[in-house]
C-alpha positions as CSV (number, residue, x, y, z in Angstrom):
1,X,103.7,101.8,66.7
2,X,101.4,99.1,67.8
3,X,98.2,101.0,65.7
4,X,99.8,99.9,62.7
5,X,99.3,96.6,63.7
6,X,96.2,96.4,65.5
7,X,94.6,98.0,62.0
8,X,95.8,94.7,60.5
9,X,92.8,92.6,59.3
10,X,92.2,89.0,60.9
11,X,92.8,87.9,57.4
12,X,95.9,89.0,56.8
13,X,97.2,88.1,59.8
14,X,95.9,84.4,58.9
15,X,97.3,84.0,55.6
16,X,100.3,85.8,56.8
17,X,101.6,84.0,60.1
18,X,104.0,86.3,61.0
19,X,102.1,89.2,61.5
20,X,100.5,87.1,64.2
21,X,103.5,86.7,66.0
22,X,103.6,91.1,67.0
23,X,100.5,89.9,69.4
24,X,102.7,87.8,71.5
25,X,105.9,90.5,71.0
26,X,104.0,93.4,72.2
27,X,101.6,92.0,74.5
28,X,98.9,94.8,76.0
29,X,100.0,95.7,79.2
30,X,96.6,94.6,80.8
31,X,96.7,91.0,80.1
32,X,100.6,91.2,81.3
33,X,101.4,88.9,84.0
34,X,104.2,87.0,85.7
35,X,104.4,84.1,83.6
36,X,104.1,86.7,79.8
37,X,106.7,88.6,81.2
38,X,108.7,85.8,82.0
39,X,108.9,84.5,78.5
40,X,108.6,88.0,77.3
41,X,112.1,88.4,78.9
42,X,113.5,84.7,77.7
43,X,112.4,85.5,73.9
44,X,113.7,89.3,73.7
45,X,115.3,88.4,71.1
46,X,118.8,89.9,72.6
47,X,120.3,86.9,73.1
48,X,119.5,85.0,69.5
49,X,123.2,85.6,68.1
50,X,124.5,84.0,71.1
51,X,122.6,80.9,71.2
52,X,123.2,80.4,67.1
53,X,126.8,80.6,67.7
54,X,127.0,78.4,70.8
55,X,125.1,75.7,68.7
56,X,127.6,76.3,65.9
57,X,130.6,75.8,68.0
58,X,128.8,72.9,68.7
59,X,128.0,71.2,66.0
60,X,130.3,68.6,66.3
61,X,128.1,67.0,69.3
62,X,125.8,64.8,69.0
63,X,121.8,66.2,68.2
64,X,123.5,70.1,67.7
65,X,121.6,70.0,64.1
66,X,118.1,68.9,66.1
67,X,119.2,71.9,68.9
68,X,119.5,74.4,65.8
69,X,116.5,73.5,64.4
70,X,114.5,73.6,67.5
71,X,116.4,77.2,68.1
72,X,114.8,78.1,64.9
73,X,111.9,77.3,64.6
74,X,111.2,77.8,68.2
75,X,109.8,81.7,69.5
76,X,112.5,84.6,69.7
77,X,111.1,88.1,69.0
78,X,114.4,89.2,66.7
79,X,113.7,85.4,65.2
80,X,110.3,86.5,64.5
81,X,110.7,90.0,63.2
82,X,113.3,88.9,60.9
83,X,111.1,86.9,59.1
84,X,108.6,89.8,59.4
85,X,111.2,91.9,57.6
86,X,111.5,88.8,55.0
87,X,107.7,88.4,54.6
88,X,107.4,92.4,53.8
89,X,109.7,91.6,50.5
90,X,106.8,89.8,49.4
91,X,104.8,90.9,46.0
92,X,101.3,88.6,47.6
93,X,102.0,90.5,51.3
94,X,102.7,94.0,49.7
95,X,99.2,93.6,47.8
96,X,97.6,92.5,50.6
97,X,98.2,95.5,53.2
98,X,97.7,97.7,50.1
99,X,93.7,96.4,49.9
100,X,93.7,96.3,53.2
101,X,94.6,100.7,53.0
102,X,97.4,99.9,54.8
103,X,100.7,101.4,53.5
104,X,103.7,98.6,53.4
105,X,105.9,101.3,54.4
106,X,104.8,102.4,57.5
107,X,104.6,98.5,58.4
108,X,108.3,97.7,57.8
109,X,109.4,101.1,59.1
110,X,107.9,100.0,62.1
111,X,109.8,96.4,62.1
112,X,113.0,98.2,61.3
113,X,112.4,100.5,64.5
114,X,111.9,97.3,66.6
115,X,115.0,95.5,65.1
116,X,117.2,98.5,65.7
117,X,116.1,99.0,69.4
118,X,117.2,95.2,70.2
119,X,120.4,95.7,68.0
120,X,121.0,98.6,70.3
121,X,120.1,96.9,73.7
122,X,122.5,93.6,72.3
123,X,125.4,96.1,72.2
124,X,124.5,97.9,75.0
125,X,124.8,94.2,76.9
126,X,128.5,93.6,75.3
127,X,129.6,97.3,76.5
128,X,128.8,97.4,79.9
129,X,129.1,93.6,80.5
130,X,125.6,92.5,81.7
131,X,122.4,91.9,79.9
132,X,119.9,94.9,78.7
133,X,116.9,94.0,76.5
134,X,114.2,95.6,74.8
135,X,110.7,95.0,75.8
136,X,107.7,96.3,73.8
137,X,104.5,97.0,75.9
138,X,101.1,98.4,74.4
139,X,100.7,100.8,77.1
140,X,99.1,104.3,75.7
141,X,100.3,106.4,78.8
142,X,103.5,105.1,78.8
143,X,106.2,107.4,77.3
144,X,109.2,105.6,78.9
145,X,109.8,102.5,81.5
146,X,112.8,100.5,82.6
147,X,112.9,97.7,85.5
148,X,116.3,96.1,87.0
149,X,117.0,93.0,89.0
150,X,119.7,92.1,91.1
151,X,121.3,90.0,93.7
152,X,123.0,91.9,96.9
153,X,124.9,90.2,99.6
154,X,126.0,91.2,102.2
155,X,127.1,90.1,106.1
156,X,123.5,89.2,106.8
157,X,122.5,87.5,103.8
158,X,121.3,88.2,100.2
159,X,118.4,89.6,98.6
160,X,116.9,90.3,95.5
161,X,115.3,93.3,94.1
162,X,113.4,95.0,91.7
163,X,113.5,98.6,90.3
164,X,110.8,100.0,88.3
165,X,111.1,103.4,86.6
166,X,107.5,104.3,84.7
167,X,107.2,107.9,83.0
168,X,103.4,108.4,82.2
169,X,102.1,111.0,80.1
170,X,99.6,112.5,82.7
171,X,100.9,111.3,86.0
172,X,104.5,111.7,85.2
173,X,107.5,109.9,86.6
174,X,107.6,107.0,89.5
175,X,109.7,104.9,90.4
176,X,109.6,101.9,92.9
177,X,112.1,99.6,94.2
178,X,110.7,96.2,95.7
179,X,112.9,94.0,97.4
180,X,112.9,90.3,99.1
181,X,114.4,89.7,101.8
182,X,114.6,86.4,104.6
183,X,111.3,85.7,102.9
184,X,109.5,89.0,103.7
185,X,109.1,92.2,100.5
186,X,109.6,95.7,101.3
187,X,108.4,98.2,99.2
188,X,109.5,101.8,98.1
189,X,107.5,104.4,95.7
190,X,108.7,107.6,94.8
191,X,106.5,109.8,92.9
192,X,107.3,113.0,91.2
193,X,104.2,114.7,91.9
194,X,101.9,114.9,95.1
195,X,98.7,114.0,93.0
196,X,100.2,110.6,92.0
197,X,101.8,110.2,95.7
198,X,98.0,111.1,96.9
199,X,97.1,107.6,94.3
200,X,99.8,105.2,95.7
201,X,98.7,106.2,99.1
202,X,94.9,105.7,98.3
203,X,95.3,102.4,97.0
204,X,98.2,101.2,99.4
205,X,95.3,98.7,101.1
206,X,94.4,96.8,97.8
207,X,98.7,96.4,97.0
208,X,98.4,94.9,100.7
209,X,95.4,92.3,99.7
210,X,96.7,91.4,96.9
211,X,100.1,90.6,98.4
212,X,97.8,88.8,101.4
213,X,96.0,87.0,99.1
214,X,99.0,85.8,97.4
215,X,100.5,84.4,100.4
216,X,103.1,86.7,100.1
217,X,104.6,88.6,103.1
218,X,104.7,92.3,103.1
219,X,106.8,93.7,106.0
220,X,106.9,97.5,104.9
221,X,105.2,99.7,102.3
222,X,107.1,103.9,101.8
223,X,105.8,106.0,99.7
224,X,107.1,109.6,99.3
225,X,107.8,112.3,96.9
226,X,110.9,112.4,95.0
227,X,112.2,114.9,92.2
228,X,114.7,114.5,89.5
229,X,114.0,110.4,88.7
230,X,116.3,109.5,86.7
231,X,116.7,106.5,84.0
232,X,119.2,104.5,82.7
233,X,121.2,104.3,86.0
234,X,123.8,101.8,85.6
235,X,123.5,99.0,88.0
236,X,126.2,97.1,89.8
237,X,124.5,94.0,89.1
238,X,121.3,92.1,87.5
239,X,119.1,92.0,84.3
240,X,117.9,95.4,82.7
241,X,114.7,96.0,80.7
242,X,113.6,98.9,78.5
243,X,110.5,98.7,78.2
């Protein structure tokens, strides 16, 4: 879906703002880094219902009105494709993408698809009581991706983890699990083939560096073959993200 917007015109997304905004919703997954993901996650756009109506029950307080404006006018990718949707109603936008040989249909079949994939995640949240969200990558290989996090105690402390389930069109499915523990990360890839386990295992000393050069403490590194990864594995606990 993301050709349709890449085929956009600088112009158009000028005199058109919100056609600027897909950039930052579906950011390329090579200039992807902690800090885009972390807002990428924050902005999803699952949780914009909720934070209208907790201003609303608020408006009795004083500055609500300035908190709903801000809320508004601030960055939220359902925010943002809403007005996308609105924009698309527009006689001047329609004629635009027309001279641009871009068909107007294809554009707002492609904003309805993203709409209705966070509408799905939002109820997906209220029916299993935690919090799933939608998050748009372009990533060509990618046919389908999912990452967890959560919290486990136990008797000799917590820790946090992180699963990561990636199905690629040529190297198929992996999934890794990395978790943190008394300061230290411990890392687990399971690959469903032996080509892509022969990768990982090739490139396990530049994950190392990297984590060295981060100051980060690696205590273990497993990788091994797996069949049958699965997705959409209910989790006792933490965040979910489709991705």
């Amino acid at each position: 879906m993301d050709e349709i917007f890449k085929a956009l015109p600088d112009r158009i997304k000028t005199a058109f703002p919100e056609f600027r905004a897909l950039e930052r919703i579906m950011p390329e997954i090579e200039k992807v880094n902690s800090e885009i993901l972390k807002k990428s996650v924050e902005e999803s756009g699952v949780l914009l219902e909720t934070k209208l109506k907790l201003a609303v029950q608020e408006q009795g307080e004083t500055g609500t009105a300035d908190r709903l404006n801000s809320l508004l006018s601030g960055s939220d990718n359902k925010l943002e494709l809403l007005k996308l949707k609105a924009a698309l109603q527009d006689e001047h936008v329609l004629d635009a993408l027309k001279r641009a040989g871009i068909r107007p249909t294809e554009v707002s079949g492609t904003v309805d698809k993203l709409i209705k994939n966070l509408e799905y995640f939002q109820l997906t949240s209220q029916v299993n009581d935690a919090v799933y969200t939608f998050l748009p990558l372009t990533w060509q290989e990618l046919r389908e991706g999912e990452l967890s996090f959560r919290k486990n105690r136990d008797g000799r402390g917590e820790s946090y983890t992180c699963d990561i389930n990636l199905d690629m069109e040529a190297s198929g499915k992996l999934s890794i699990s990395v978790t943190l523990y008394e300061g230290a990360f411990y890392v687990t890839f399971y690959a469903e083939n032996t080509k892509l386990k022969s990768m990982i295992e090739e490139c396990r000393g530049l994950m190392e560096d990297k984590f060295s050069a981060a100051d980060l403490l690696l205590k273990a590194v497993n990788i091994t073959q797996k069949q049958g990864i699965s997705f959409g594995a209910k989790k006792e606990q933490g965040l979910n993200i489709k991705v």
